[in-house]
C-alpha positions in Angstrom: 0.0 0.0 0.0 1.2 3.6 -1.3 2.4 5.6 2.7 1.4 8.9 3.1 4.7 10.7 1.7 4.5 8.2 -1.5 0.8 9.5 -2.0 1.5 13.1 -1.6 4.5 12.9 -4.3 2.4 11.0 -6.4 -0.7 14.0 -6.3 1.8 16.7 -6.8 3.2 15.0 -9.8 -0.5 13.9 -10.8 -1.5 17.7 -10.6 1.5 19.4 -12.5 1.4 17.0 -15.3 -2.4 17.9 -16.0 -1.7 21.6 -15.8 0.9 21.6 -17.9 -1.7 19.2 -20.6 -4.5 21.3 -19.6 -2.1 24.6 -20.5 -1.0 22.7 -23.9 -4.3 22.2 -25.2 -5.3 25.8 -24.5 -2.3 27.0 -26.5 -3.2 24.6 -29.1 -6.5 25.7 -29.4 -5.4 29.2 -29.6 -2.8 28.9 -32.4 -5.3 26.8 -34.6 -8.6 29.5 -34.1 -5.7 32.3 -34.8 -4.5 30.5 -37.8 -8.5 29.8 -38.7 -9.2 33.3 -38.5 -6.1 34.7 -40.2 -7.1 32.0 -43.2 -11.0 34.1 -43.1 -9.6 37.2 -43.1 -8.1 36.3 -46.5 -10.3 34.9 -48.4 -10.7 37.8 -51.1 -13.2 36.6 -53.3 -13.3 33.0 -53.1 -16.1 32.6 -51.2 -16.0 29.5 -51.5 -13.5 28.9 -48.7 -15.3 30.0 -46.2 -17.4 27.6 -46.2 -14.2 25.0 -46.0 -12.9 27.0 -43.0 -16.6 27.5 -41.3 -16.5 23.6 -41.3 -13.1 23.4 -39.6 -14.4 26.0 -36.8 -17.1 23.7 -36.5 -14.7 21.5 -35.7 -13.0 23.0 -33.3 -16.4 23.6 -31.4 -17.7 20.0 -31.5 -14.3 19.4 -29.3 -14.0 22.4 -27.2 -17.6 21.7 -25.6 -16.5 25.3 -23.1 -16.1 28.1 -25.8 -18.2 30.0 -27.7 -15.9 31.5 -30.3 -15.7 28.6 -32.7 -19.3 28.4 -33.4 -19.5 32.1 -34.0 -16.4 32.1 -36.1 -17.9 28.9 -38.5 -21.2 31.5 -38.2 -19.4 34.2 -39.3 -17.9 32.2 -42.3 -20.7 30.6 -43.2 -23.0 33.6 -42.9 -20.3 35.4 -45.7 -20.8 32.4 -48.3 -24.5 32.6 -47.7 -24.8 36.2 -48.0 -23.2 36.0 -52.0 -26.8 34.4 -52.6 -25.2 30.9 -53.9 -27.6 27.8 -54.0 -26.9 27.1 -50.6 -27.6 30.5 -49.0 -30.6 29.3 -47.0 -29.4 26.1 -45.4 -25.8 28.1 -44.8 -27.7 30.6 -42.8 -29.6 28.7 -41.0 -26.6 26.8 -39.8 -25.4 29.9 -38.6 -28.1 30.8 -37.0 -28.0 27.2 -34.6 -24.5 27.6 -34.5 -24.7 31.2 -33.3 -27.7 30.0 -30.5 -25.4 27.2 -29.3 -22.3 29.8 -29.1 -24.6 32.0 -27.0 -25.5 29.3 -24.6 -21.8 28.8 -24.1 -22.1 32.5 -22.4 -20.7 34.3 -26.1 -21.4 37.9 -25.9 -24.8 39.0 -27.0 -24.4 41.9 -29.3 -21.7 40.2 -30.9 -23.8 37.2 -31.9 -26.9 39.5 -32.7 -24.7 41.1 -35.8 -24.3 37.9 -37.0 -27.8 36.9 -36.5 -28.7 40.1 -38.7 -26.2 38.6 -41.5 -27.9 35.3 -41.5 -31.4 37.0 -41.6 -30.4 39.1 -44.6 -28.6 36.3 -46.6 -31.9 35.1 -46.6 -33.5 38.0 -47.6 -31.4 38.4 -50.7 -32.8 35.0 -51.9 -36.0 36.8 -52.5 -36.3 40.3 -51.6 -39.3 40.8 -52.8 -40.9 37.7 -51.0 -38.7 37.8 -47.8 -38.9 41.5 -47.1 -41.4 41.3 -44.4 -39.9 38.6 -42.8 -36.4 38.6 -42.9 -36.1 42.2 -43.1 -37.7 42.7 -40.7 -35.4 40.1 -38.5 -32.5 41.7 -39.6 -33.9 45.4 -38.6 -34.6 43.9 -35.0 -31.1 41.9 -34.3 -29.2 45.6 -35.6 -31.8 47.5 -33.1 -30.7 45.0 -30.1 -27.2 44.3 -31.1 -26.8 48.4 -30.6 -29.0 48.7 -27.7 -27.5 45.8 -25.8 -23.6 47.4 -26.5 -23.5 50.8 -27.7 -19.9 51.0 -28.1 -20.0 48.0 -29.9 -18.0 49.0 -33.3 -20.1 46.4 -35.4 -23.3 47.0 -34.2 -23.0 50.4 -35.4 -21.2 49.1 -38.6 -24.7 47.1 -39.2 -26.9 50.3 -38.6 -25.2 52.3 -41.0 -24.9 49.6 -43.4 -29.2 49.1 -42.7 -29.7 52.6 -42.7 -27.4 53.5 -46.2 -29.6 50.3 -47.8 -33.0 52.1 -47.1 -34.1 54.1 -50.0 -34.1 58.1 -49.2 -37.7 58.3 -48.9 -37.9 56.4 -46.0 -35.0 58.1 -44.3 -32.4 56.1 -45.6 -29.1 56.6 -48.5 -26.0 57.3 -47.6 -26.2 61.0 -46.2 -28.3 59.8 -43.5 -26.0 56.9 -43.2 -22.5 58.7 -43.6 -22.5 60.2 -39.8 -23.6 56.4 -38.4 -20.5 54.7 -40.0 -18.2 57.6 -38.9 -19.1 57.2 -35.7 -18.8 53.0 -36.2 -14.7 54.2 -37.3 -14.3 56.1 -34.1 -15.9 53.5 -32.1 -13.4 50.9 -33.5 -10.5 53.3 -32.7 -11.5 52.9 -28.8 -13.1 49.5 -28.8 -11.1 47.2 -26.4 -11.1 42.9 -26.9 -11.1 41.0 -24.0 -8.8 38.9 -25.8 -6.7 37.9 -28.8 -9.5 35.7 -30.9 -12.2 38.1 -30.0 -13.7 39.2 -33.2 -12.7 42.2 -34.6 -14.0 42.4 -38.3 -15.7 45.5 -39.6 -13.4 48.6 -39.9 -11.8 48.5 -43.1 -15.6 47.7 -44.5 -17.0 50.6 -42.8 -14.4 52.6 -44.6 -15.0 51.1 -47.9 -19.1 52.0 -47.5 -17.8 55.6 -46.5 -16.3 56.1 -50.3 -19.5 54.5 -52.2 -21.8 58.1 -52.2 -21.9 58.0 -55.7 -23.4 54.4 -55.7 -25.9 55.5 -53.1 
């Protein structure tokens, strides 16, 4: 039978060998959802890949059963494919919508999801606009209206106004001089906005910069 001094050696060891596992998978998981991200950040226009890297995200999810981030990442890439209105575009967002309600389970941050929400909603909307207006429109108006109520400073909710607001037709208050102050204030907001860590998202800015220089489109 193992003595008292024996057993004591035995739990240190026990204890610093699963730290230093449990602090290996963590910077394992880290360097693949930067690498992941890095990979959707440069996917230009083959849109195709996101739906490629959305899967491995999935992934990633399936196994870390604790964090939110990989299903709101495979979201996020999935909602981008769906939102080019391939065939697709309606079982792609409605993945991301169940990926987004699982990530928010897992204690992801509200507003953050709610964006994403409104990109699902409208990739549907684009299938048929004309059909899907009241419906999905509408769905997209509310997740933008809660995304900004529930975070204020949050950079992308704004970016998702503006965008909203520059996509309304000017007689019902909409075009881009109603939207050009909205996506200013989106830049300055991402100029102060603060992660709470490295793989928090941080899309948006350079968009909102691009939508700043389309007035003659609008």
């Amino acid at each position: 039978m193992m003595n008292r001094k024996a057993l004591l050696i035995f739990s240190i060891t026990l204890f610093f060998v699963m730290g230093i596992e449990a602090q290996t998978s963590n910077q394992k998981f880290k360097l693949n959802m930067k690498t992941l991200i890095q990979e959707a950040n440069s996917v230009g226009t083959n849109y195709d890949e996101f739906v490629v890297i959305g899967s491995k995200f999935e992934r990633i999810g399936n196994v870390e059963a604790k964090e939110w981030l990989p299903y709101y990442y495979a979201a996020y890439c999935y909602s981008m494919k769906a939102l080019r209105t391939s065939k697709e575009s309606e079982n792609l967002a409605n993945k991301a919508d169940k990926l987004l309600d699982m990530a928010l389970q897992r204690g992801g941050n509200k507003c953050e999801i709610l964006c994403l929400k409104s990109y699902a909603a409208t990739a549907r909307l684009l299938i048929d606009p004309q059909h899907n207006w009241m419906t999905e429109g509408k769905k997209s108006s509310e997740y933008i209206n809660q995304a900004v109520k529930s975070e204020p400073n949050n950079p992308r909710a704004c970016l998702l106004l503006g965008q909203s607001i520059l996509n309304t037709p000017k007689e019902y208050g909409g075009g881009y001089d109603a939207a050009k102050n909205i996506l200013e204030k989106a830049l300055e907001k991402f100029k102060t906005f603060k992660a709470p860590n490295e793989l928090y998202p941080n899309w948006g800015e350079q968009y909102a910069r691009y939508l700043l220089t389309q007035k003659k489109s609008y």
